[in-house]
N, C-alpha and C positions, 0 to 999 in steps of 0.2 A: 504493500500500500504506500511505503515512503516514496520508493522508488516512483509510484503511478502518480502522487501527488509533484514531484520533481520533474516530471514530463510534463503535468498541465503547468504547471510556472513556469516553464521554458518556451513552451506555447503560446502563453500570453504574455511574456516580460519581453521575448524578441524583435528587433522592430523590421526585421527584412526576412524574405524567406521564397525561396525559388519554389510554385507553387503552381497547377494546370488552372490557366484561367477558365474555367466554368460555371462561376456565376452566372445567374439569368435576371439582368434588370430591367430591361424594356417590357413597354408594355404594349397592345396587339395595334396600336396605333402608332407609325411611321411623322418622320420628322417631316413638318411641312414642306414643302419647295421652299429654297434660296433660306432656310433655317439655319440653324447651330444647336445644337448641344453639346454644354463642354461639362465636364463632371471628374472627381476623383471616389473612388469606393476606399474602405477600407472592411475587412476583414478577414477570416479564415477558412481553411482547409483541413479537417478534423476527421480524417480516414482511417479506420478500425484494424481493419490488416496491418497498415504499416504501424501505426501505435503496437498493438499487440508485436509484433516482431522487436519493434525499437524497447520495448517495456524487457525483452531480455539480457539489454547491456548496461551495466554499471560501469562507474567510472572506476573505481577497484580492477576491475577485469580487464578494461583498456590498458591502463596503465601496467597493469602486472604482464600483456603480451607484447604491449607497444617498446616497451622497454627491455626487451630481453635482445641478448645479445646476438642471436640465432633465433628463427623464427620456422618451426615447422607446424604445416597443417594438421589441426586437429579439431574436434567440436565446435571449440570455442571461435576458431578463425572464420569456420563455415556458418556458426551465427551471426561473425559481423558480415557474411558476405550477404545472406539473404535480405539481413536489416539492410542493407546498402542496396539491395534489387528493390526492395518493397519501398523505400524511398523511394523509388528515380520513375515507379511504375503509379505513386498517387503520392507528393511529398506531402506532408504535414506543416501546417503552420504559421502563420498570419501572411496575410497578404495587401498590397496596396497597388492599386492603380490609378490611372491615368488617360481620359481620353477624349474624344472629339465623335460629334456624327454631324452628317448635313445632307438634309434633303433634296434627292435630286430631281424626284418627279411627284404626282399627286400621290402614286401609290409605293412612292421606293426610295431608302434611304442606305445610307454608308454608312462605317465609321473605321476607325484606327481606335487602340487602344493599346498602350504599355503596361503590362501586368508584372510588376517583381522579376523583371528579367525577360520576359517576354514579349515577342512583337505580334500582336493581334489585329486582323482585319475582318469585316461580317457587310454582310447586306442584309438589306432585311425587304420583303414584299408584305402589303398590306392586302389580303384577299377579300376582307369584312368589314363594313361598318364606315361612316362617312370619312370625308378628307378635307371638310373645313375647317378654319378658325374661330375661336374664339371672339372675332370679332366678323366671320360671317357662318355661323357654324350650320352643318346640316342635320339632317336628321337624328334623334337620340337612339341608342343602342348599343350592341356589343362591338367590342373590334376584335378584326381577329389577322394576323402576322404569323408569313413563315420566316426565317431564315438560316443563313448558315453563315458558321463563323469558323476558321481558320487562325493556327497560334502554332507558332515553332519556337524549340528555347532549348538550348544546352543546361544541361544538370549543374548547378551550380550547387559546391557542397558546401556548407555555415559552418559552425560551429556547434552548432543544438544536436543533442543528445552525444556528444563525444563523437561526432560520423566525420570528423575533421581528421580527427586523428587515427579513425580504423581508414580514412584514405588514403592517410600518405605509405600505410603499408601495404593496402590492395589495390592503390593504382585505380579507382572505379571510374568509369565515366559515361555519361549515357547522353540523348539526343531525343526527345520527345515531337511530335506532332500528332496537333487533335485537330479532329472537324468536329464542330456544333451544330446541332440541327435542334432547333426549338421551335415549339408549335405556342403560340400563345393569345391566349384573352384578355381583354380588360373590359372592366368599364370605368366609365368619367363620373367623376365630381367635380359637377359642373357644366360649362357648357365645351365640349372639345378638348378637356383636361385640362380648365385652368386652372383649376383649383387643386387637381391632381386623380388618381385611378388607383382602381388596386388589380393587375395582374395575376396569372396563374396559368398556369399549364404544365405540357409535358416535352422532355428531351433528349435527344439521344446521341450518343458521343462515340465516335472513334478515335482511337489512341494507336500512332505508331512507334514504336521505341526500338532502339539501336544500343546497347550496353555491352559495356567489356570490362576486362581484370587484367592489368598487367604487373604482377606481383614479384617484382623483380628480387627480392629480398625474403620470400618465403620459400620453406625448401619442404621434399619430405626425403623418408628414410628410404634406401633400398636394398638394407643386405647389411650386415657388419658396420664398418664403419663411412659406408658409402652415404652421400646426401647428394641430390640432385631439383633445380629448382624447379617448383611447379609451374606448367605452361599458361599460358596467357591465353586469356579467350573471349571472341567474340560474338554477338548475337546478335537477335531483332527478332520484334514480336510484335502481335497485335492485339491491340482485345476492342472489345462493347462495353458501353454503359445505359444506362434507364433510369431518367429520372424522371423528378418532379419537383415544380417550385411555385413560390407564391412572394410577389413583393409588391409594394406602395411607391406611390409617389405622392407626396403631399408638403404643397405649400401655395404660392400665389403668383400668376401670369409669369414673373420671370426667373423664380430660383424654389428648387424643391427638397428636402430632402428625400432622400429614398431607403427606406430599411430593405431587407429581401434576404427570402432562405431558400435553398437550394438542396435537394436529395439525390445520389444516387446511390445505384447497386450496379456492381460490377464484378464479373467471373475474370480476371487478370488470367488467368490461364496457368500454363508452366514453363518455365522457365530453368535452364540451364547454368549451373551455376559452377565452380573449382572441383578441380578430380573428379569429374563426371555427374555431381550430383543435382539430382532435381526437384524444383519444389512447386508445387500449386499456391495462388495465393486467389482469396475472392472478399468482399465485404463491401461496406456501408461507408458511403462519403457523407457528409454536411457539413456545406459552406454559406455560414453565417454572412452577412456582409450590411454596410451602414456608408449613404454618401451622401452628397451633394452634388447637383446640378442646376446649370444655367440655364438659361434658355434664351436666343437674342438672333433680331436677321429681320427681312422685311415680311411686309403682309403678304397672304397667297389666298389666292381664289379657292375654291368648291373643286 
């Protein structure tokens, strides 16, 4: 329990963290033509498999392998290897971003987003529900938005939970790309959301990942007094996710803030890992998250 209380503090006390941007903020309604939305999120990535994996190293144990003189493969090495896969396949951990959207047509908008290391881009189409303003607005009802969103990012390893230090002995490094695919609802409070909406819906995510070990300094036995070091290896994998989420927007014509939570489940698969061995990993995301947005740009028709 100390150990699990010393993960959530590290959790919440860090203030950066390489993390898959899959928050879901928007709502089923699209930025108007010749719009803006500029906004930052802040919150987390609080994935069960990788916690569970990471809940098995203490800093005792790092220190007592990281320090030895010689380093050969045994249990405890191949603990830190999978805690180091089950990171880089759903990292854990606060996250912050940054971003822009602008609308380009009645029914279709853009944006860019920097997430904790990552470069994000999406469109989004509006298939339901009016495309006026606030100051010419149309019909009352549902909206409804598909789109999809693409994010590439090199595994950037921190310092949280000792994974700094099982990498400078395992060499880990990995390459992430998701597609987002969210279907979503809203409706307005108000007339065309000036006052703001509350969204919800469902979304689906692919993850492709690239990962290796180059453990240049770990050895195993092979016979008497023979040592030989273990080979370096590399992979790539893919998995599915399924969620679901629900967030606000709420404030006045030009600045909002936005709370929102986000679920998934996801079977990560199996994975290849040092000396041939392999592991399944699957579980439960939820990413909390809290922003602010702007809103600013000229009038647009119906």
């Amino acid at each position: 329990m100390l150990e699990q209380g010393c993960l959530l503090a590290a959790l919440l006390t860090a203030m950066a963290s390489c993390t898959a941007p899959r928050s879901i903020i928007n709502s089923g309604k699209v930025t108007a033509p010749g719009q803006f939305k500029v906004g930052f999120n802040y919150g987390g990535n609080i994935a069960t498999e990788p916690l569970s994996e990471l809940d098995d190293i203490a800093r005792t144990t790092v220190d007592a392998v990281t320090n030895r003189d010689s380093v050969f493969f045994d249990e405890q090495i191949d603990v830190f290897a999978r805690a180091l896969t089950a990171y880089a396949i759903d990292p854990v951990g606060p996250a912050f971003d940054v971003y822009v959207r602008y609308g380009i047509a009645p029914r279709f908008d853009a944006g860019y987003k920097y997430a904790s290391g990552a470069h994000v881009i999406d469109g989004m189409y509006q298939f339901m529900g009016s495309t006026g303003t606030p100051q010419d607005p149309g019909p009352r009802g549902l909206y409804g938005s598909v789109g999809l969103q693409y994010s590439g990012q090199n595994l950037n390893i921190g310092d949280q939970f000792y994974l700094d230090r099982i990498n400078n002995l395992l060499r880990f490094n990995a390459r992430r790309r998701d597609l987002v695919v969210p279907l979503i609802f809203s409706t307005s409070f108000g007339p065309e959301e000036e006052i703001g909406s509350i969204a919800f819906g469902v979304v689906y995510n692919h993850t492709f990942i690239n990962y290796g070990f180059e453990p240049g300094e770990v050895f195993r036995r092979v016979g008497g007094n023979r040592v030989e070091r273990i080979e370096s290896l590399s992979e790539s994998n893919n998995f599915s996710s399924f969620g679901a989420f629900i967030n606000g927007r709420f404030g006045y014509k030009f600045i909002y803030v936005l709370p929102a939570l986000t679920l998934y489940y996801q079977n990560y698969g199996t994975y290849k890992l040092l000396e041939g061995r392999e592991y399944s990993f699957k579980g439960v995301t939820i990413i909390p998250s809290i922003g602010l947005q702007a809103r600013f740009g000229g009038r647009n028709r119906r």
